[in-house]
C-alpha positions as CSV (number, residue, x, y, z in Angstrom):
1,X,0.0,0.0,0.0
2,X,2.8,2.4,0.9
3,X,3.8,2.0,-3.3
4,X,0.4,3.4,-4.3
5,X,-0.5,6.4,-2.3
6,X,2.2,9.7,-1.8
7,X,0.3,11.8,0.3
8,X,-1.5,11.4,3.5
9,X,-4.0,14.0,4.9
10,X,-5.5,13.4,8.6
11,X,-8.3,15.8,9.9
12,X,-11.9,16.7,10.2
13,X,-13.6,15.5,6.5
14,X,-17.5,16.5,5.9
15,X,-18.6,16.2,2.5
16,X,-21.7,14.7,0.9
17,X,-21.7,11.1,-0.7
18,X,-24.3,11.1,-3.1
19,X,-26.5,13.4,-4.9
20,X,-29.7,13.9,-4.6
21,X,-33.4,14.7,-5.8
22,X,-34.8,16.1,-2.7
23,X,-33.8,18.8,0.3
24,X,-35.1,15.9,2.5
25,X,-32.4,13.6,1.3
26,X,-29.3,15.9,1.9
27,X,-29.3,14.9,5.8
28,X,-29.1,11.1,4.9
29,X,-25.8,11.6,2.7
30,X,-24.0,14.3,5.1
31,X,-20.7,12.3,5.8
32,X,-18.8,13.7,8.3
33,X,-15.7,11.8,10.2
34,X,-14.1,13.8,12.8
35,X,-11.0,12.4,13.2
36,X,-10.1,11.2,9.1
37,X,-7.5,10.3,7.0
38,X,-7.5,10.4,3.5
39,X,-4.7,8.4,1.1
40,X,-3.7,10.3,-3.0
41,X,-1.5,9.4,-5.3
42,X,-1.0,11.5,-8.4
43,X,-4.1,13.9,-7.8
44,X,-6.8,11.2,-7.1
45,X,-8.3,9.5,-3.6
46,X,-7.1,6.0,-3.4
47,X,-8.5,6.0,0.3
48,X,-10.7,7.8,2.7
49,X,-11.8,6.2,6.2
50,X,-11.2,7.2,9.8
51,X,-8.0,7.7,11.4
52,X,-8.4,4.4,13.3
53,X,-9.2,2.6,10.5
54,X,-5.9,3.6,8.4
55,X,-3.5,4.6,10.5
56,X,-1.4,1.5,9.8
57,X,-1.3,2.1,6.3
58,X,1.0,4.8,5.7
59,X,4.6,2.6,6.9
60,X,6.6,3.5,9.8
61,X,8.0,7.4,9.3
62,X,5.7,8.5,6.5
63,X,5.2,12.3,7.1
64,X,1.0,12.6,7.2
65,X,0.2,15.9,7.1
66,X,-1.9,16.6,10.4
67,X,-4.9,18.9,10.2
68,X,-6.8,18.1,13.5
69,X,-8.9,20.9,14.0
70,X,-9.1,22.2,11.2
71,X,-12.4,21.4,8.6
72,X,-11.6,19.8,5.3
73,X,-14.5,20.0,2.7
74,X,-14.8,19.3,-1.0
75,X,-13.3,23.0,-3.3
76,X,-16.0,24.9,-3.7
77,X,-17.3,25.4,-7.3
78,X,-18.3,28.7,-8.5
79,X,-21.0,28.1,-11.6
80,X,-20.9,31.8,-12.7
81,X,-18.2,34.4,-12.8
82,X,-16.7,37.2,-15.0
83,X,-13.6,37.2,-14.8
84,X,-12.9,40.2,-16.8
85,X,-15.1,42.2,-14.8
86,X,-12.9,41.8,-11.5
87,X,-11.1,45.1,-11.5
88,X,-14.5,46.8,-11.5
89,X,-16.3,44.6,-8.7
90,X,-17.8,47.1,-6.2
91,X,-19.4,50.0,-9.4
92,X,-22.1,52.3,-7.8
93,X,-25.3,52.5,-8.6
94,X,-26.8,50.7,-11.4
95,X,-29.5,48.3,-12.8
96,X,-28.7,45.7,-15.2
97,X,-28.3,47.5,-18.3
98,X,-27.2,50.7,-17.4
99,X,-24.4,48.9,-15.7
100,X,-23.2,47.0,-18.6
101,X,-23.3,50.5,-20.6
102,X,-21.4,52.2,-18.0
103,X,-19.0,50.0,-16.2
104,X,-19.5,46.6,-17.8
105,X,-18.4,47.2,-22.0
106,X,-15.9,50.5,-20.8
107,X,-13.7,47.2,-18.4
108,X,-13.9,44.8,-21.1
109,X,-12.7,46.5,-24.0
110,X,-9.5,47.1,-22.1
111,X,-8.8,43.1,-22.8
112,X,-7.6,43.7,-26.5
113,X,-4.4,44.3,-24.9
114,X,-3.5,40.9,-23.5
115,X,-0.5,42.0,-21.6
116,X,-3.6,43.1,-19.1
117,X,-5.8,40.0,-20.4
118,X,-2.8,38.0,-18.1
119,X,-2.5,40.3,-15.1
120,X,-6.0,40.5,-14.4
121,X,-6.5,36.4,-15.0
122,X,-3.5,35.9,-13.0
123,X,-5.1,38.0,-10.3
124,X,-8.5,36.3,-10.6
125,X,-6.8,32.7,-10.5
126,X,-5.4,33.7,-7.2
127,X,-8.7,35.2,-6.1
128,X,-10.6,31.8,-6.8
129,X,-7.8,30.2,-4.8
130,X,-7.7,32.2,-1.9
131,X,-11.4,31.6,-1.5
132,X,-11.7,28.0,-1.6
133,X,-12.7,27.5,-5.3
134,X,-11.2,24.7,-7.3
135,X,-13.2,24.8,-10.5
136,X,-15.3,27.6,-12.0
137,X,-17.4,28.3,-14.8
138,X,-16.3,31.7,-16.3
139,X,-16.9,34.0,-19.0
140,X,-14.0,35.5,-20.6
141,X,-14.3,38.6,-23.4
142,X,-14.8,38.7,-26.8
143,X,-11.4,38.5,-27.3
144,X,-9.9,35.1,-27.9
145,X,-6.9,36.3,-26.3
146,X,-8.9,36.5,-22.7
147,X,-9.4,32.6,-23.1
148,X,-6.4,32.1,-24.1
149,X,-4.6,33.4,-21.4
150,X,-6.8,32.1,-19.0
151,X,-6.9,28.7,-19.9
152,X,-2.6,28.7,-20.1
153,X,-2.0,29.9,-16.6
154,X,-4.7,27.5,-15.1
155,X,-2.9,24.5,-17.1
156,X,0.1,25.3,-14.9
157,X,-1.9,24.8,-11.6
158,X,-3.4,21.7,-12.9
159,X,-7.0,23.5,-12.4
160,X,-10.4,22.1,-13.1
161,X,-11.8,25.2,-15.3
162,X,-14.2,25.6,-17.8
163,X,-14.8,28.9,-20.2
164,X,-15.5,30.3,-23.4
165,X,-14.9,33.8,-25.2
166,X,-17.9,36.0,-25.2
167,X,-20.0,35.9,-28.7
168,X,-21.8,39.2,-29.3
169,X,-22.8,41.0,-32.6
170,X,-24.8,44.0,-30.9
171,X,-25.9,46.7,-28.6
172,X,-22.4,46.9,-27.2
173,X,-19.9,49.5,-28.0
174,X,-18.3,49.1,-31.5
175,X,-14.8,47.7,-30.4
176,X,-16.8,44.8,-29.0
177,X,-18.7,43.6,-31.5
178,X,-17.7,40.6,-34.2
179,X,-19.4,39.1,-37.1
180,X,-21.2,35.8,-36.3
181,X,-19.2,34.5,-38.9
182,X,-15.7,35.9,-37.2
183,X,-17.4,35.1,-34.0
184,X,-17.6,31.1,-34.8
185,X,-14.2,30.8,-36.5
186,X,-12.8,32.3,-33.3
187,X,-14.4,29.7,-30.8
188,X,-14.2,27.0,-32.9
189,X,-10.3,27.3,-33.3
190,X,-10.6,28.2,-29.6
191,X,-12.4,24.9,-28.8
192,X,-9.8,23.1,-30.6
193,X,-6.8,24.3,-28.9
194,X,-8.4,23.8,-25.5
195,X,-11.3,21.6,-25.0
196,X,-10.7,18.2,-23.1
197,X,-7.0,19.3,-22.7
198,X,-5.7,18.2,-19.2
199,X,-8.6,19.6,-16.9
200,X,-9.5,22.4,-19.0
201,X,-13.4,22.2,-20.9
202,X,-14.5,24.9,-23.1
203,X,-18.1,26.7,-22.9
204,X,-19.8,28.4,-25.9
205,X,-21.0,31.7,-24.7
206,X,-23.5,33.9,-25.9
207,X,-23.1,37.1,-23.5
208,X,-27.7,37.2,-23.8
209,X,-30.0,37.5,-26.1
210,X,-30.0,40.6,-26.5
211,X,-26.3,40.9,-27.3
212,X,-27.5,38.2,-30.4
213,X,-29.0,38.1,-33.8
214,X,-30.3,35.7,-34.9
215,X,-27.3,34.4,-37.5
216,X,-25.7,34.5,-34.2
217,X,-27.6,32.2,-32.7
218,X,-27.9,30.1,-35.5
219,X,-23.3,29.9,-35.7
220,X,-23.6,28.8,-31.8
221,X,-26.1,25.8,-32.9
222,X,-23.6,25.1,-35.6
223,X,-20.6,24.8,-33.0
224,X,-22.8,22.8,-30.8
225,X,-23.9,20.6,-32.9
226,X,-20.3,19.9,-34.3
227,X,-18.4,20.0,-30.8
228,X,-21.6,18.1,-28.7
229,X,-19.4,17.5,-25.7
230,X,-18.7,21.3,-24.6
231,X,-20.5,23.5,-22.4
232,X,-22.6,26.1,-23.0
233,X,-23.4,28.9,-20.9
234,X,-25.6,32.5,-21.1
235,X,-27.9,34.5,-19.0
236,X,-31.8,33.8,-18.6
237,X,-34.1,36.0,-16.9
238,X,-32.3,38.7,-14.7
239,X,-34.5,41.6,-14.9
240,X,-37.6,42.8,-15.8
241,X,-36.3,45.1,-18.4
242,X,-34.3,42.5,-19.8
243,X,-37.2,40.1,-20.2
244,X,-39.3,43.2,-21.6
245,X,-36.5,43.7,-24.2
246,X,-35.9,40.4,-25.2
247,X,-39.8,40.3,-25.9
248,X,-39.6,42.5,-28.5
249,X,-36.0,41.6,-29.8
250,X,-37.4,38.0,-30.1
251,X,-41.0,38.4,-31.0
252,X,-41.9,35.1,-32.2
253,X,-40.4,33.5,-29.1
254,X,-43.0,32.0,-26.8
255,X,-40.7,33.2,-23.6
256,X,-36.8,34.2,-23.1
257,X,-35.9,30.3,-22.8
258,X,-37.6,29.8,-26.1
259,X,-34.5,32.2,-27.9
260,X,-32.3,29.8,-26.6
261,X,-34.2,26.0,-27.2
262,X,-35.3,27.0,-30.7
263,X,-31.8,27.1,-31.8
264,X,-31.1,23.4,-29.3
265,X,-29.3,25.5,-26.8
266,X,-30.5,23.6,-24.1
267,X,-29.6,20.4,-22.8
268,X,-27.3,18.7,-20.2
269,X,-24.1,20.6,-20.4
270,X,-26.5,24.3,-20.8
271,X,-25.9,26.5,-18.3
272,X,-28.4,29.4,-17.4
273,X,-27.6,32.1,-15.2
274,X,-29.7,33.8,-12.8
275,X,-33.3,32.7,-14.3
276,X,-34.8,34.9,-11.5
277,X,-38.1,36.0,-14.0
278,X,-39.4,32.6,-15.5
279,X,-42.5,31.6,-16.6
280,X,-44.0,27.8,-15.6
281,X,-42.9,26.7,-19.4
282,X,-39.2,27.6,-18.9
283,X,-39.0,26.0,-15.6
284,X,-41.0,23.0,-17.3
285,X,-38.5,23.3,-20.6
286,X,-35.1,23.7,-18.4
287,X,-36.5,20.9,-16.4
288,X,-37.1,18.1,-19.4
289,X,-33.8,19.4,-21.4
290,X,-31.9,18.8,-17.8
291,X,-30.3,22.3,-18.2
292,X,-28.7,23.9,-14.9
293,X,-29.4,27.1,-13.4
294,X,-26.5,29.1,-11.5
295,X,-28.0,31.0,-8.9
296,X,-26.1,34.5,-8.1
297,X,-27.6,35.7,-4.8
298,X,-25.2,38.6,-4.4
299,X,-25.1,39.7,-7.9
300,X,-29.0,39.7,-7.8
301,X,-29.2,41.9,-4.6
302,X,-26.5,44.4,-5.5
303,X,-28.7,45.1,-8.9
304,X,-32.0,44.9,-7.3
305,X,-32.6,42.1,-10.1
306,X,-34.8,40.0,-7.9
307,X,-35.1,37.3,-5.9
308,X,-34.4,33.2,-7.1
309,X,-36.4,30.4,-6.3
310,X,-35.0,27.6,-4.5
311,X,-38.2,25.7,-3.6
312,X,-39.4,25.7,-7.2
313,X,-35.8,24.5,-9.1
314,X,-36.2,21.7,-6.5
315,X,-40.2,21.3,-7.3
316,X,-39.2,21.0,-11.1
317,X,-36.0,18.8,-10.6
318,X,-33.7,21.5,-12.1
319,X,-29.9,21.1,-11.5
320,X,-28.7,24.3,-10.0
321,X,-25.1,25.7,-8.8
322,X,-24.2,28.6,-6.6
323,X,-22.4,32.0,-8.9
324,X,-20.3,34.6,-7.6
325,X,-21.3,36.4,-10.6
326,X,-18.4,38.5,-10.0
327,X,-18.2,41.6,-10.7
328,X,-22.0,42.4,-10.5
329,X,-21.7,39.8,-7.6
330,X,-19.9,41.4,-4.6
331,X,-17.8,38.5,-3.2
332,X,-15.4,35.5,-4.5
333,X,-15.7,33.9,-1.2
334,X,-19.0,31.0,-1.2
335,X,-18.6,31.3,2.7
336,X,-20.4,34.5,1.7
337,X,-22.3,33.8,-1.1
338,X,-24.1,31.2,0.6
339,X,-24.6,33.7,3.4
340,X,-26.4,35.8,1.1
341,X,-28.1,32.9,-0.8
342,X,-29.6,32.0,2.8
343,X,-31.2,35.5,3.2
344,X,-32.3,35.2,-0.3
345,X,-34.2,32.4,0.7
346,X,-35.2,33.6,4.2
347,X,-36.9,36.6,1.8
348,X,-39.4,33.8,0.6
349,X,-40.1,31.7,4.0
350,X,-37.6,28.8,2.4
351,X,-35.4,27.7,5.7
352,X,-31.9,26.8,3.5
353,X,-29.9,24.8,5.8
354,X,-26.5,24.7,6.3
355,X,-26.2,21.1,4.6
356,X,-28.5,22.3,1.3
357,X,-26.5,25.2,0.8
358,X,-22.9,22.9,0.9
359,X,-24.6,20.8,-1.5
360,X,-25.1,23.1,-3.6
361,X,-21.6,24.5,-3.2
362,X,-20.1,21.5,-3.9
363,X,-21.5,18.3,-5.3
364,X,-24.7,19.6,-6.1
365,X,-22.8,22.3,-8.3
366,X,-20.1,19.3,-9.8
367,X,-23.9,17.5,-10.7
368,X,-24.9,20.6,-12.4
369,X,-21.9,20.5,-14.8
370,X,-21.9,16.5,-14.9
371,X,-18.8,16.4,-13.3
372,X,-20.0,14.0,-10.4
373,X,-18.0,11.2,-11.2
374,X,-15.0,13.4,-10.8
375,X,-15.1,15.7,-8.2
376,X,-17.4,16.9,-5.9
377,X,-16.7,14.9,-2.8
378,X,-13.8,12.6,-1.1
379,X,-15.1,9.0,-3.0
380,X,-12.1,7.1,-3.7
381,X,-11.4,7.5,-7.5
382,X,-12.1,10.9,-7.3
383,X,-9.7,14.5,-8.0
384,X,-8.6,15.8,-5.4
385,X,-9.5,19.1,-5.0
386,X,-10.4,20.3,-1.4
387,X,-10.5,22.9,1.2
388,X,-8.6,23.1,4.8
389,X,-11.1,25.5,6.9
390,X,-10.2,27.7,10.4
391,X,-13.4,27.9,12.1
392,X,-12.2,30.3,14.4
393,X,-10.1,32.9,12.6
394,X,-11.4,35.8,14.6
395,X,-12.9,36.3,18.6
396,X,-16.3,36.5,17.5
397,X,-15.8,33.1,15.5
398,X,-14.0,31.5,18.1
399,X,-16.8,32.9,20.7
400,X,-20.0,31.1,18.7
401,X,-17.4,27.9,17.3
402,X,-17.4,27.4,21.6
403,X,-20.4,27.8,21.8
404,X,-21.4,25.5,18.8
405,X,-22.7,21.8,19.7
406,X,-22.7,20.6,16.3
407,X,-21.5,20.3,13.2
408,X,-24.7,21.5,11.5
409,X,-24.2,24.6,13.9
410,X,-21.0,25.4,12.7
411,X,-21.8,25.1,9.4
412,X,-23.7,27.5,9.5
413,X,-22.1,29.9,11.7
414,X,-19.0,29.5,8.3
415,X,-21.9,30.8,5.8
416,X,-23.2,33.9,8.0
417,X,-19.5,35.1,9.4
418,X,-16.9,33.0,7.5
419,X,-15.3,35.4,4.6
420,X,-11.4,34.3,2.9
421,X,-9.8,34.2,6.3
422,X,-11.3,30.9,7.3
423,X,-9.3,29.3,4.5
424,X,-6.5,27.8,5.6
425,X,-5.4,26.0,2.9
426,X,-6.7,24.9,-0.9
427,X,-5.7,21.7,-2.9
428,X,-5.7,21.2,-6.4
429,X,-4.7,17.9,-8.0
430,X,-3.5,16.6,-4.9
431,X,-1.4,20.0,-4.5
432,X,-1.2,22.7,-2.1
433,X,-1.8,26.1,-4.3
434,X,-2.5,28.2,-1.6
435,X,-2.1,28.6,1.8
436,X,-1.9,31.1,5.0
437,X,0.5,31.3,7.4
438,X,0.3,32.6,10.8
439,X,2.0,34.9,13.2
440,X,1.7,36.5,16.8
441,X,1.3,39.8,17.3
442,X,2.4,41.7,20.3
443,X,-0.4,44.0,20.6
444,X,-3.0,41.3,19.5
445,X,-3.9,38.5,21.9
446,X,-5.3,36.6,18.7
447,X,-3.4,35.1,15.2
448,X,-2.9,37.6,12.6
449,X,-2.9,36.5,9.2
450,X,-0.5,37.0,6.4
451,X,-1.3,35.5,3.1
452,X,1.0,34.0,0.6
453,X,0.5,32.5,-3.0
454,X,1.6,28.9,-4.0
455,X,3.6,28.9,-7.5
């Protein structure tokens, strides 16, 4: 056994062993072994028990690395993010539209250049890290550059990433916009030098329909229809002026959805954003076409968009992930996000517990992307990509983690105070790829923290 396994991790493990169809079921698959030990060789779980069970498996003088008392969950995975947009996270003021006019277009122009294309996705690599996320679902710009230099620095980490150049032919500033017939020969060379390489997957993306004509539409079908294993992912739904405007854009379309299914842009690998404005035959046509919804609750708060339905994705059996939705979104962190996802749910008398909303953070979002038989929890076979949580990295924290009886509790004490100082350490591949050190103050009677980036 020693031959087959080069790392050992001991510690606190909660994840979730299988998915689900119900809320109800969630409790039944919590898995949680206080004192743990988990056995990887070459980025994958070989084996996961308690402590007592394998502690005579790694031979006499093995270094195991020791985490007792710390948490060590699944990496979080973040369904929908910008990552272009993360120098302008934090803009005043604006709805929707007006915010893509104003702050929005103005940011992403600036990604011709793609000496800044790198600096900002090396930045937002190490911001995804720093925060507990292993694997991400992000749009990129127009320009094929912005994918480009995306997908080549997470290569280096070994990262679990999917993303796709925006396509848009109108209402966007000039410098922005691209023939559909420019716009598919760019993806599709962009799906060929990327898609299914190491743990890279490429996602068509359509910005929205209003961003689309219809030739548009009809070059994304084509590329779908010849690349049928890659992702696809657009906004549905996010505000009333949207849905308004896509009405008349689209005026033989039953409903928004309809844009998208007429042209078979739905299915399995589809991923909807937002979807906070839909009528019963989009929930009933993203349920049959087993499209996933990523549900931004910060994003929707900060621009007033609205407020998501849990209850009803689960009443209609429709996959669903947790988005950052940075830059609109306000927070890379889930700790947060789920935070506000619970509040967003509070808003409609729907009690999300701490269990649902690390489903949905984790294996619930990996079913979303039909990655489950990869990642998404510590099954032996599986990548391993995971989280080392403090639970107590300030006095209040410390204060309610004492005064805490379960793990359930805790839990959700993480989602309501926990921010990017609870994580302690990320893995990726088996790897450590970020981590924070700690030091004693003289003036401080608790640890302050100092961050530092893994190369």
């Amino acid at each position: 056994m020693s031959r087959q396994f080069t790392t050992a991790i001991r510690g606190d493990f909660f994840d979730i062993a299988a998915c689900v169809d119900h809320p109800q079921q969630i409790a039944e698959q919590l898995r949680h072994i206080p004192d743990g030990l988990m056995l990887l060789n070459e980025g994958r779980i070989v084996w996961h028990g308690s402590w007592r069970q394998g502690k005579t498996l790694p031979p006499p003088g093995f270094a195991v690395t020791d985490y007792r008392g710390k948490l060590i969950v699944p990496g979080f995975i973040d369904m929908h993010i910008h990552y272009p947009q993360t120098e302008m996270i934090a803009a005043y003021g604006e709805q929707l539209l007006e915010w893509l006019d104003n702050y929005t277009f103005p940011t992403e122009s600036r990604f011709s250049c793609q000496q800044h294309a790198s600096k900002i996705s090396a930045f937002f690599l190490q911001q995804l890290l720093s925060n507990g996320t292993t694997t991400a679902l992000v749009f990129g710009t127009v320009h094929p550059q912005s994918v480009d230099v995306l997908f080549t620095q997470a290569a280096a980490l070994n990262m679990r990433l999917i993303a796709g150049k925006v396509m848009m032919d109108r209402h966007a500033p000039p410098e922005l916009l691209e023939t559909p017939e420019q716009s598919y020969r760019q993806t599709r060379t962009l799906i060929e030098r990327w898609h299914g390489k190491q743990r890279r997957s490429y996602a068509i993306t359509p910005r929205f329909a209003p961003t689309s004509t219809p030739e548009l539409l009809a070059q994304v079908q084509r590329l779908l229809e010849e690349f049928p294993d890659v992702y696809l992912q657009t906004h549905l739904s996010e505000d009333l002026e949207e849905v308004n405007w896509v009405k008349a854009l689209f005026p033989d379309s039953h409903n928004y959805l309809d844009v998208y299914h007429s042209y078979g842009l739905t299915g399995s690998k589809s991923v909807f954003a937002h979807c906070l404005h839909l009528e019963e035959q989009e929930w009933d046509c993203l349920s049959q076409t087993q499209s996933a919804i990523a549900f931004c609750p910060t994003s929707n708060l900060f621009l007033s968009s609205g407020l998501f339905n849990l209850q009803k994705a689960w009443q209609k059996q429709v996959k669903l992930g947790i988005g950052t939705d940075v830059g609109a979104g306000t927070t890379f962190n889930m700790l947060q996000t789920l935070g506000a996802a619970y509040k967003v749910s509070q808003l409609q008398r729907y009690r999300l517990s701490a269990g649902e909303a690390f489903y949905h953070a984790t294996l619930g979002g990996v079913h979303a992307l039909s990655l489950d038989d990869k990642i998404g929890n510590f099954n032996v076979g599986k990548e391993a990509d995971f989280v080392v949580l403090n639970q107590a990295v300030s006095p209040l924290q410390k204060l309610r983690c004492d005064n805490s009886n379960s793990l359930a509790d805790q839990l959700f004490m993480l989602m309501i105070l926990g921010d990017d100082r609870n994580i302690y350490r990320t893995y990726v591949d088996g790897r450590v790829v970020y981590q924070v050190a700690t030091t004693l103050t003289n003036n401080l009677s608790h640890k302050a923290l100092r961050r530092r980036h893994i190369s």
